[in-house]
Backbone bond lengths (Angstrom), bond angles and torsions (degrees), N, CA, C in turn:
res aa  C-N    CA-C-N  psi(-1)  N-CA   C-N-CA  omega(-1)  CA-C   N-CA-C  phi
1 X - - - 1.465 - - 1.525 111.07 -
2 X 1.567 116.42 -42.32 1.485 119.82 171.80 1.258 107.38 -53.63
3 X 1.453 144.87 -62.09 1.007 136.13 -164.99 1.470 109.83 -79.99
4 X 1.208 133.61 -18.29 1.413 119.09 161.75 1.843 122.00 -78.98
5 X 1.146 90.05 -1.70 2.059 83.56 176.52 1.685 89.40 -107.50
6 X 1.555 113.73 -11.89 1.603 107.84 168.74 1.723 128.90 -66.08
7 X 1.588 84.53 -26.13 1.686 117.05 -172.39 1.482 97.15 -81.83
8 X 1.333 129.94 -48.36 0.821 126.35 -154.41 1.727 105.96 -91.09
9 X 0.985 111.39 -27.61 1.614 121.45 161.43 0.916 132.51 -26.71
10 X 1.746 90.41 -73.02 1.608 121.98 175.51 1.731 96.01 -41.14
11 X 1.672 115.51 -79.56 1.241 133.89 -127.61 2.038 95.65 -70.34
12 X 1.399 103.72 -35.67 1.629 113.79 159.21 1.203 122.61 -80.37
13 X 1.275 135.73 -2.22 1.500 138.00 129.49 1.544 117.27 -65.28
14 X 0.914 137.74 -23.39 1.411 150.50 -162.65 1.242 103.92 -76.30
15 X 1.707 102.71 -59.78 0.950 132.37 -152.51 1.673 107.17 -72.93
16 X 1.313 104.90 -44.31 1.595 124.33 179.00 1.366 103.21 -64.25
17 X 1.591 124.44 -53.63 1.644 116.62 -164.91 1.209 99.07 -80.22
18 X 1.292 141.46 5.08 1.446 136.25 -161.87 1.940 97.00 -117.91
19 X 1.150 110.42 -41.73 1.468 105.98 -173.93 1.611 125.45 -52.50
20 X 0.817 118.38 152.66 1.543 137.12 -158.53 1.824 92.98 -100.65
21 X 1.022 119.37 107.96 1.648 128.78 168.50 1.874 106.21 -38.41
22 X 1.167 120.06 143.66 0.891 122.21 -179.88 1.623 108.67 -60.95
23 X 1.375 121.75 -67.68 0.990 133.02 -159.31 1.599 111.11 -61.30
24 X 1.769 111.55 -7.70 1.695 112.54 -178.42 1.252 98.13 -112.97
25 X 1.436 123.27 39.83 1.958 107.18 -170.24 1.770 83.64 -103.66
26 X 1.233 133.02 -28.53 1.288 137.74 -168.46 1.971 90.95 -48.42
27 X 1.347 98.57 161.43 1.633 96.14 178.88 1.748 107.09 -92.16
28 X 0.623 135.82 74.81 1.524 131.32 -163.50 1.879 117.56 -39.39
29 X 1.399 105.15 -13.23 1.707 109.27 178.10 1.383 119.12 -99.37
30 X 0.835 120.83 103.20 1.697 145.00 -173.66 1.802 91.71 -27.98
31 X 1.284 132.92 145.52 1.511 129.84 127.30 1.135 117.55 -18.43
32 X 1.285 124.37 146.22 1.354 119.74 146.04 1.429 130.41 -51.01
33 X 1.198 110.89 -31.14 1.548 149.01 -158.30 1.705 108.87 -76.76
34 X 1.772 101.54 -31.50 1.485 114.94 -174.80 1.395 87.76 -88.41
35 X 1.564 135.16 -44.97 1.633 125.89 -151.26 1.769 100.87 -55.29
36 X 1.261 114.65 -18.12 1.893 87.78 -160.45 2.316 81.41 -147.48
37 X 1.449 92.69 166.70 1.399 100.09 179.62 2.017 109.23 -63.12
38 X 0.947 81.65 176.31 2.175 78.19 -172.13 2.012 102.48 -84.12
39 X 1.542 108.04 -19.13 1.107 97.01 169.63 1.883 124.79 -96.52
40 X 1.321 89.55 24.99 1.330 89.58 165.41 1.660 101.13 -139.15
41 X 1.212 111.64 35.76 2.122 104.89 173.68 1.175 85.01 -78.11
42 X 1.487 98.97 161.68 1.331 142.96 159.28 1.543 125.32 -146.21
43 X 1.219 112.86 167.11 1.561 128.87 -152.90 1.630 101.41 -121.97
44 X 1.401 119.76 106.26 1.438 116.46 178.92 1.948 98.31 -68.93
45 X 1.179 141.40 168.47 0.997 159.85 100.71 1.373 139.21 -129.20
46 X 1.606 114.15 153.30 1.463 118.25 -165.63 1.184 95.41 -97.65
47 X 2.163 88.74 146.47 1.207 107.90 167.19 1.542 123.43 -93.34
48 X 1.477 150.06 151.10 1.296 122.48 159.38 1.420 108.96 -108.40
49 X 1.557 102.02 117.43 1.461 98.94 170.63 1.284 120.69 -103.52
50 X 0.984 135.80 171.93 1.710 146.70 -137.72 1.723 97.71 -102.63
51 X 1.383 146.29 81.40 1.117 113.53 152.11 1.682 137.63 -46.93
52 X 1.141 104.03 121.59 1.803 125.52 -174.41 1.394 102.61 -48.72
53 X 1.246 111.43 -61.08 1.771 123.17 176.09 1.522 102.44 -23.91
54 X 1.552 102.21 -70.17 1.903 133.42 -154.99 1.766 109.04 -114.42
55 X 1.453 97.31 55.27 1.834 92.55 166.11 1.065 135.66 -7.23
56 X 1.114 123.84 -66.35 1.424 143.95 172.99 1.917 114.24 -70.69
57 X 0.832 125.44 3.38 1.828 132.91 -157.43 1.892 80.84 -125.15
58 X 1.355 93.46 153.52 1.475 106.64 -174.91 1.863 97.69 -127.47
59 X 1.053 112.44 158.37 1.667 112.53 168.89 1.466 104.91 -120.42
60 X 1.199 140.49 105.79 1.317 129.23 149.01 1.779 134.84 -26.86
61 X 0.960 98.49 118.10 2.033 106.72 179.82 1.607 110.34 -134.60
62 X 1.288 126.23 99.80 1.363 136.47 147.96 1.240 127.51 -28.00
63 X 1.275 129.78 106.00 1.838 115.44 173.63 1.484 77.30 -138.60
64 X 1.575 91.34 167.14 1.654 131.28 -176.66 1.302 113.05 -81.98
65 X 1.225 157.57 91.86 1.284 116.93 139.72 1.280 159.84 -51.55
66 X 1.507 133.31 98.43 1.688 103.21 -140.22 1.379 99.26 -140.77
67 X 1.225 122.72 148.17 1.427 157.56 -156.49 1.671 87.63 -97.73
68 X 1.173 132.37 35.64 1.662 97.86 -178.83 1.811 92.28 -165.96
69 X 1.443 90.56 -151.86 1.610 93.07 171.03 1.586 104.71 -116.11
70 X 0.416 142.39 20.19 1.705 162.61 170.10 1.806 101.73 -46.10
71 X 1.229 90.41 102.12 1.332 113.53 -170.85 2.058 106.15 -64.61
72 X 1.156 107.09 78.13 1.899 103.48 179.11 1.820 107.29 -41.88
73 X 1.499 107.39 -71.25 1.537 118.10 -165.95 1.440 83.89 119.95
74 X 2.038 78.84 -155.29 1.744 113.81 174.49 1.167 112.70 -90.67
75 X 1.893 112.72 117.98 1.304 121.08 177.61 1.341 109.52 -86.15
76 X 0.998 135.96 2.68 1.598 123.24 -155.43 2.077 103.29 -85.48
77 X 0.987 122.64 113.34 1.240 136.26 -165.68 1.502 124.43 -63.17
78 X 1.921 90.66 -45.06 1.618 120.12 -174.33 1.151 103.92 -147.96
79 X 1.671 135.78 131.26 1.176 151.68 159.89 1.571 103.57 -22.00
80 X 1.563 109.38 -57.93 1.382 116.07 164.20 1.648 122.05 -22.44
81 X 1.191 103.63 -62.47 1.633 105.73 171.97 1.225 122.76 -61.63
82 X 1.636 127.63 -51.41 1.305 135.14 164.89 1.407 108.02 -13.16
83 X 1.920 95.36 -80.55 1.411 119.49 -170.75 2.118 108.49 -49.19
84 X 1.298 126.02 -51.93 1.173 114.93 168.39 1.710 131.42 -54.45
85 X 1.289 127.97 -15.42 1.611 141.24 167.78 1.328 73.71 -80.54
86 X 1.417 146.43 -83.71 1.432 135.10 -136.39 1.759 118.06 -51.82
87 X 1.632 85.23 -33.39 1.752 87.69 -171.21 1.847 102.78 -88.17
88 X 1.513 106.13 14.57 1.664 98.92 161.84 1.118 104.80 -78.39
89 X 1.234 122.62 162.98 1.776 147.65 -168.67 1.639 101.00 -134.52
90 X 1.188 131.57 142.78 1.614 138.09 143.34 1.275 115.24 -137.53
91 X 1.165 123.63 155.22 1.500 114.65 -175.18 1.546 104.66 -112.53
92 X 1.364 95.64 166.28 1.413 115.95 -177.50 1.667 111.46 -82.75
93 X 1.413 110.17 -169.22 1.508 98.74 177.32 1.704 106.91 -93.36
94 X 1.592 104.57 -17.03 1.156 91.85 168.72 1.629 131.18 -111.18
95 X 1.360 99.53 57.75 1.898 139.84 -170.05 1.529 75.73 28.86
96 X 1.239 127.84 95.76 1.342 141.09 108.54 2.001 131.34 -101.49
97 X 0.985 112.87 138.51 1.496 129.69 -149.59 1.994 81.87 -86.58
98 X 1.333 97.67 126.87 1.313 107.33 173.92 1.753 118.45 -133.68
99 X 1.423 135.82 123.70 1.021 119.56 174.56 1.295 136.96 -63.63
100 X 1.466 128.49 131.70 1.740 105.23 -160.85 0.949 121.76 -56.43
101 X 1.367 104.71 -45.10 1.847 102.59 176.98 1.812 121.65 -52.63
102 X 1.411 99.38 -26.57 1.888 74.08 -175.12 1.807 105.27 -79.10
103 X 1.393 126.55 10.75 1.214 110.43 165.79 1.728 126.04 -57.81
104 X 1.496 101.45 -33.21 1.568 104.71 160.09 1.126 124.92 -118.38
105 X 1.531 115.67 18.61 1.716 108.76 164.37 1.081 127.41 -53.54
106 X 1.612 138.20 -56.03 1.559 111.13 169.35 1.008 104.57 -97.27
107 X 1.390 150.65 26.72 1.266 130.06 163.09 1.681 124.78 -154.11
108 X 1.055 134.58 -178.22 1.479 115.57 -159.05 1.879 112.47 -103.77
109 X 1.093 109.38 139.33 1.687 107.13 166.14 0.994 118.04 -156.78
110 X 1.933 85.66 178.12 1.706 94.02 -168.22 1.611 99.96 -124.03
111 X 1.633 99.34 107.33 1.352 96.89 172.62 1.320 155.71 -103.23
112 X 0.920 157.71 143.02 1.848 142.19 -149.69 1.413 98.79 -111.86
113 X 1.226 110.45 167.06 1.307 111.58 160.73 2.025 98.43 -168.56
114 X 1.712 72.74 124.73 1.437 108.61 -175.97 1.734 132.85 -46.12
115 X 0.778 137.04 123.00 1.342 114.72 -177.70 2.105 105.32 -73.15
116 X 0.965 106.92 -29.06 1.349 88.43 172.55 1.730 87.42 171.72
117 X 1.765 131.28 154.99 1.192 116.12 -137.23 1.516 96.71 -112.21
118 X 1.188 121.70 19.37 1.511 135.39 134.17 1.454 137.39 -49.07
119 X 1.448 86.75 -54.26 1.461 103.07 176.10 1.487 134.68 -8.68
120 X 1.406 131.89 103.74 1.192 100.89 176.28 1.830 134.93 -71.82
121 X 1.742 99.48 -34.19 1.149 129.42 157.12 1.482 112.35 -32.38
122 X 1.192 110.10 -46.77 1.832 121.91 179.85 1.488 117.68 -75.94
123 X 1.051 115.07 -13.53 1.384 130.98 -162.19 1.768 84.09 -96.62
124 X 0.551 114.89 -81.41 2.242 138.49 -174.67 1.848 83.27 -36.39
125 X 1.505 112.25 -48.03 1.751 101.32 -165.44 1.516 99.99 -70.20
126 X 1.390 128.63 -45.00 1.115 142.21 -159.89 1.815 111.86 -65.20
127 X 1.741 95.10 -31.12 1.436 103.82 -168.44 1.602 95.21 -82.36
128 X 1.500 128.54 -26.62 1.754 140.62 -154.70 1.844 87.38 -87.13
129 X 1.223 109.83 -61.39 1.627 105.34 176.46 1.655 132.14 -56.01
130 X 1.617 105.00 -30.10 1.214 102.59 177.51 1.633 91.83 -76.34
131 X 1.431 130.38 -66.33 1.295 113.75 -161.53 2.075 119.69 -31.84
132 X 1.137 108.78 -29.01 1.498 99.73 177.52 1.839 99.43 -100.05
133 X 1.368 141.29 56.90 1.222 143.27 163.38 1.300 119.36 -94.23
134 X 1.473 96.92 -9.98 1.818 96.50 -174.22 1.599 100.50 -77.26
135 X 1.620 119.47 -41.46 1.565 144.58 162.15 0.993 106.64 -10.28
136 X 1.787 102.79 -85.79 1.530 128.80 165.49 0.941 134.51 -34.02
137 X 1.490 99.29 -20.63 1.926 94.99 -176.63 1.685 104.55 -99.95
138 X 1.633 102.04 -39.25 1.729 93.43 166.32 1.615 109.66 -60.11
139 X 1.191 134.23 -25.58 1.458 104.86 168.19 1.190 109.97 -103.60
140 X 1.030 136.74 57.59 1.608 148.61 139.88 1.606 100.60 70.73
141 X 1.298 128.96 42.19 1.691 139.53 -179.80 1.541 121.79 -98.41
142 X 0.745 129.16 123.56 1.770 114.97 -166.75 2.021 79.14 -95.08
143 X 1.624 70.14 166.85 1.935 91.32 -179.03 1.825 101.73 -122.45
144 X 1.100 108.67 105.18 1.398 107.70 -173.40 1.546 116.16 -113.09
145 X 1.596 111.79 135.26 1.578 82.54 158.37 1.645 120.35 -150.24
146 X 1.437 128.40 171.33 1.416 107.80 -147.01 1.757 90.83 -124.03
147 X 1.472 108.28 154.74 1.787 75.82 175.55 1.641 77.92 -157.77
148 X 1.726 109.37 141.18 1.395 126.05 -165.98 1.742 96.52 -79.85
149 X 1.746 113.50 101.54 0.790 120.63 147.40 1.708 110.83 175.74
150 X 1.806 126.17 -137.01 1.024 108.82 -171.90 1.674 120.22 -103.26
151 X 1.399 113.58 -174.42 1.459 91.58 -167.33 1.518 99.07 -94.64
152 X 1.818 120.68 8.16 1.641 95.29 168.09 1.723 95.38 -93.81
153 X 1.773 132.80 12.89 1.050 113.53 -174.50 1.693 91.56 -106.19
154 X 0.903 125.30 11.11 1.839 133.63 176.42 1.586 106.10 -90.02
155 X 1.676 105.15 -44.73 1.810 118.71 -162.23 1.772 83.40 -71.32
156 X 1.403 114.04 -48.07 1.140 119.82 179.92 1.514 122.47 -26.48
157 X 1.732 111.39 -77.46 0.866 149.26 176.07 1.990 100.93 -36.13
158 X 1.451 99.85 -52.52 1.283 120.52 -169.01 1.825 108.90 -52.63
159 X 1.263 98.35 -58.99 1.079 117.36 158.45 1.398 136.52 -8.64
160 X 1.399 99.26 -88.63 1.599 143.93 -173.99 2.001 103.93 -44.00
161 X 2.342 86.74 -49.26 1.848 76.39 -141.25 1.681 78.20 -108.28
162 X 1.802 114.58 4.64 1.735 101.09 -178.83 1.899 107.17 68.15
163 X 1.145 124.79 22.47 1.603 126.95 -167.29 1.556 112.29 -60.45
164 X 0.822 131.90 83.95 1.666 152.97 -171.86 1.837 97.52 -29.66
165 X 1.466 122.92 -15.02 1.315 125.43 -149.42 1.567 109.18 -95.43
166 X 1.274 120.69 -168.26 1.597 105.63 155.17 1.722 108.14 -93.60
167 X 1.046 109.13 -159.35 1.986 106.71 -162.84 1.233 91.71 -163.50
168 X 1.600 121.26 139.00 1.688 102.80 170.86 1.883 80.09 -150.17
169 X 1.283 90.90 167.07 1.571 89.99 179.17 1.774 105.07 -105.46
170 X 1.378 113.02 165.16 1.738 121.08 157.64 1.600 107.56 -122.60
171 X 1.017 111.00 107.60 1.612 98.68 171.60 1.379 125.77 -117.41
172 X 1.496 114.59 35.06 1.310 144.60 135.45 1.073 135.37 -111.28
173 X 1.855 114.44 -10.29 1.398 102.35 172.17 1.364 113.69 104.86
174 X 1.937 95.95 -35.33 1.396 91.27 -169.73 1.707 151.92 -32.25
175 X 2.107 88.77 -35.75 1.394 114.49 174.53 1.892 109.62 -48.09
176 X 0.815 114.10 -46.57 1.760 143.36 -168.52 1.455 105.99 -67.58
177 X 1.617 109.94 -53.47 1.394 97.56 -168.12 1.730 100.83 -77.80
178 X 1.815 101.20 -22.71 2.146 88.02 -165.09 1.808 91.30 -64.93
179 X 1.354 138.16 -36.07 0.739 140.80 -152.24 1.686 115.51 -84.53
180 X 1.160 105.39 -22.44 1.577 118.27 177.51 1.205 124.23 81.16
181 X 1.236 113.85 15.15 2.108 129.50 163.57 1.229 94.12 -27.79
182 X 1.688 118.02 124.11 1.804 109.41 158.96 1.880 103.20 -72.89
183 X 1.178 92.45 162.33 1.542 133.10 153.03 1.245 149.06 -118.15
184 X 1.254 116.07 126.88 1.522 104.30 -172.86 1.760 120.96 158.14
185 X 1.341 118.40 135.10 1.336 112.47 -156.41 1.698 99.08 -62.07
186 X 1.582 125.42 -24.61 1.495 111.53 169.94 1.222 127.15 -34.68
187 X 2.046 102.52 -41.98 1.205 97.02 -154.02 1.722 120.94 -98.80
188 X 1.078 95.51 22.56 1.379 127.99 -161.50 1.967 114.62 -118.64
189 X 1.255 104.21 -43.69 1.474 88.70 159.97 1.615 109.71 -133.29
190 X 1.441 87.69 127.92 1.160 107.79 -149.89 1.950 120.96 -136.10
191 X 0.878 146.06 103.42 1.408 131.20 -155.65 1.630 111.86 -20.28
192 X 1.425 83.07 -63.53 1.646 113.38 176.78 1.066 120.81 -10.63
193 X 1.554 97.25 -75.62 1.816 139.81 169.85 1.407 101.60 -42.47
194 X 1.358 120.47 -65.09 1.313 121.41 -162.19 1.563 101.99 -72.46
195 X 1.299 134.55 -34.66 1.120 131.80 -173.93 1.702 101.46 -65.48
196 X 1.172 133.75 -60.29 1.197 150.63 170.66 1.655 110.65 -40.72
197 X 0.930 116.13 -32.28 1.717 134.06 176.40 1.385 93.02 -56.26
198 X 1.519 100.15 -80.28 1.305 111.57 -176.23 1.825 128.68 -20.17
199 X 1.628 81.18 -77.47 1.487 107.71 173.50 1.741 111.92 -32.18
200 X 1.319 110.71 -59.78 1.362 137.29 -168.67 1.891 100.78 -50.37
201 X 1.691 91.24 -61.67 1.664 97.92 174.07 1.984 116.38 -41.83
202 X 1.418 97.77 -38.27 1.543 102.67 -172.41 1.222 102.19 -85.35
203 X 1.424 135.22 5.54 1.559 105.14 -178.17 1.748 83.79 -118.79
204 X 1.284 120.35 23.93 1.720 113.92 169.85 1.467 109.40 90.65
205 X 1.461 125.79 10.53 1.257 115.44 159.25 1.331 119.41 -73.41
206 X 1.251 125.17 156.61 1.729 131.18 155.20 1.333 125.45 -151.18
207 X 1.207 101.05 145.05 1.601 122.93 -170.02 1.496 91.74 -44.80
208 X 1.667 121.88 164.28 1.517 122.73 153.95 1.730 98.20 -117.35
209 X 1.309 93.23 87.38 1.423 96.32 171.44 1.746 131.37 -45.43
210 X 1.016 125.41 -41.66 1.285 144.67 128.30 1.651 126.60 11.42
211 X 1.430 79.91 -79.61 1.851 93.57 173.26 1.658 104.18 -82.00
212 X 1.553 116.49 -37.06 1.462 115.12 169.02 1.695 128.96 -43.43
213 X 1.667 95.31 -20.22 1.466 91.63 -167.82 1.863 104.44 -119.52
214 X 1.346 104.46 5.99 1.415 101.12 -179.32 1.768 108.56 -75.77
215 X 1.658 99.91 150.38 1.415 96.69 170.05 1.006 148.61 -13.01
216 X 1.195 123.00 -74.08 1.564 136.46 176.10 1.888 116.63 -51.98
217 X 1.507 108.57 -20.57 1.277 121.43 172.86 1.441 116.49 -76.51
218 X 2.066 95.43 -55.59 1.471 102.53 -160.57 2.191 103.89 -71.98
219 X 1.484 86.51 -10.79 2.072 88.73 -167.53 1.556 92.59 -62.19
220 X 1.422 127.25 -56.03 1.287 140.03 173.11 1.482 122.96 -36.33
221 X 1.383 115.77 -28.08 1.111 138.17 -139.64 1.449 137.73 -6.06
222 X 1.806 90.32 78.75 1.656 114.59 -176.09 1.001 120.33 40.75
223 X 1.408 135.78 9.46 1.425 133.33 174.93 1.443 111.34 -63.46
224 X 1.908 123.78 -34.69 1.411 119.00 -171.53 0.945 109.86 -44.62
225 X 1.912 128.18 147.89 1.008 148.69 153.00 1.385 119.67 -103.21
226 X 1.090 127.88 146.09 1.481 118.19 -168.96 1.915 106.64 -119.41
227 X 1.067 121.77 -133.37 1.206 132.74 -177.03 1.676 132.00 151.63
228 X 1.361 142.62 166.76 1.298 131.47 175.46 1.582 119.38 -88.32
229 X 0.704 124.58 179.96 1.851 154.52 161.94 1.413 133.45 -154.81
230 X 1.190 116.00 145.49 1.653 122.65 -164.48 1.776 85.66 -125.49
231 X 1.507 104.49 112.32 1.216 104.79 175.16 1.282 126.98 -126.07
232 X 1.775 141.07 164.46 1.486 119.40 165.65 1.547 112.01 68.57
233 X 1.191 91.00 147.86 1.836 137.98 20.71 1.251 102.19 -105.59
234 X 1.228 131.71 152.49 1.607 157.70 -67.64 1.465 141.39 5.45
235 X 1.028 140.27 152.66 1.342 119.58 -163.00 2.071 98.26 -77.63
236 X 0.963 125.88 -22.24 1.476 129.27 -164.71 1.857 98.60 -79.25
237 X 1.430 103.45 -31.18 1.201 98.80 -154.47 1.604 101.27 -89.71
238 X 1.334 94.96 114.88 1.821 118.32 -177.52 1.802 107.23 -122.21
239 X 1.440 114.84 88.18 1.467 126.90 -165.73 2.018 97.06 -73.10
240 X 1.412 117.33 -52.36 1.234 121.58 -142.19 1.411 92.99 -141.18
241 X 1.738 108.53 121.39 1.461 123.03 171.36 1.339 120.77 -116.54
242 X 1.107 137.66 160.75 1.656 130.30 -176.48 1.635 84.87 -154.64
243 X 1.141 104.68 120.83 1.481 103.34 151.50 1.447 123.35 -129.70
244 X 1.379 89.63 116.90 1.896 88.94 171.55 1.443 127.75 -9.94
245 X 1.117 133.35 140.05 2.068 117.29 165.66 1.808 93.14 -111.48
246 X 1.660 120.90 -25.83 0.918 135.40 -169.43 1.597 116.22 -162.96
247 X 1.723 104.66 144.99 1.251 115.77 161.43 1.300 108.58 -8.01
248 X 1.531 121.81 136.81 1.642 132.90 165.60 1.626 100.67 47.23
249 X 1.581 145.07 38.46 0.640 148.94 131.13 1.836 135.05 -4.85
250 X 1.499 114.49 4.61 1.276 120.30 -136.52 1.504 108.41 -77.51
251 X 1.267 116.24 138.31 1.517 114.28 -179.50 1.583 107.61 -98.69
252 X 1.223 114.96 158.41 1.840 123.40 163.93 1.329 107.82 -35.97
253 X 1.787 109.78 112.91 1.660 97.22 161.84 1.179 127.07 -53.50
254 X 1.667 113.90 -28.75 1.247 125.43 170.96 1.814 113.49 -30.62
255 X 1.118 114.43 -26.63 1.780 132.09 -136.93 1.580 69.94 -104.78
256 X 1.151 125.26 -82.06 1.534 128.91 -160.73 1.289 118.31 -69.69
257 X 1.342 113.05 -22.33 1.800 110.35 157.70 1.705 120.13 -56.90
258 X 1.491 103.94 -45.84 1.330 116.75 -177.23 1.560 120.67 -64.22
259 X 1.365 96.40 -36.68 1.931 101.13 171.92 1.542 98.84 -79.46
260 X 1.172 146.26 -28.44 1.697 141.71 -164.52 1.493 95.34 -111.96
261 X 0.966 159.99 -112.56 1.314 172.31 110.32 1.250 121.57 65.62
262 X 1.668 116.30 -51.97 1.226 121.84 -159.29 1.795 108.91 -88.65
């Protein structure tokens, strides 16, 4: 009997120094969801970019994704990160080596990035972005877009669809991996994808099989997915991210006018 009113002591002492006051059980930290109106939420996600130093070592970088005009700033966290976007390279059409970041250092854009410059899917995004460039250009926005391969498969590209934009090539990818584009044959056939294929075929797009099947594509094997950004001016300052989850992935231009434009 002693040790059960001992037991029971304890476990109603326990119970008492351990309880949470009524009046503090409320959560006292707002939602995120409460801080700003619903037409201006946004979605933090991390990027991992590649420190140059440490190949293998990733640096964490925060950007916004945001549905609005919602002014982000400068995301860059650690010099560390800065410096890894800096040591990306893309080339021009006339294979000159350019760092990614000064595409929006002094000035602002909206950039794509290709799943590969075949693409038919890419072709349909490329044709949806140029149509709002006249926009872009009254608010002083360049229309850019990057696509993982070479720069005669960019001139190519250039060619083919007439793309009103600038064009730069990656023929490592590099742009993609600092940035964290998934990969992967999941993400690539896909109902979605295939439904969108379709569609794409009927409004007169087509694959360039050609460039689809050259090396540097097939080593990869076309799984890259790409996505947009609303960047600049500064090189840190990255307002608006889209990343693919899948093939033809495409968001509301509405969405990308409003982060560049508005």
């Amino acid at each position: 009997m002693r040790n059960m009113a001992l037991s029971t002591w304890t476990t109603s002492t326990t119970r008492t120094l351990f309880a949470t006051p009524a009046n503090l059980r409320t959560n006292i930290w707002p939602s995120p969801h409460t801080l700003r109106p619903p037409s201006q939420a946004s979605s933090a996600r991390s990027l991992s970019l590649h420190n140059p130093q440490f190949p293998h070592h990733r640096v964490p970088l925060t950007v916004f994704a945001v549905s609005s005009t919602q002014d982000v700033g400068s995301l860059a966290d650690t010099k560390t990160a800065i410096d890894a976007l800096d040591e990306v390279r893309v080339f021009d059409l006339n294979g000159n080596a350019i760092p990614l970041t000064d595409l929006w250092k002094d000035r602002k854009a909206v950039i794509a990035f290709a799943r590969h410059f075949g693409c038919v899917l890419c072709r349909k995004r490329a044709d949806y972005l140029a149509s709002k460039k006249e926009q872009m250009d009254v608010a002083g926005v360049a229309l850019v877009l990057i696509g993982p391969g070479t720069v005669e498969q960019a001139k190519a590209f250039v060619e083919q669809t007439k793309f009103q934009g600038e064009v730069y090539a990656d023929p490592d990818h590099s742009s993609y991996d600092a940035l964290g584009f998934v990969s992967g044959i999941a993400t690539t056939f896909t109902p979605k994808a295939g439904l969108k294929i379709i569609q794409s075929y009927m409004e007169g797009y087509r694959q360039d099989w050609g460039l689809s099947f050259q090396e540097n594509t097939v080593s990869r094997g076309g799984w890259q997915q790409g996505g947009i950004i609303v960047a600049g001016p500064g090189k840190t300052n990255i307002s608006y991210i889209h990343k693919d989850k899948e093939a033809g992935d495409d968001l509301p231009i509405e969405d990308i006018l409003k982060a560049c434009c508005s």
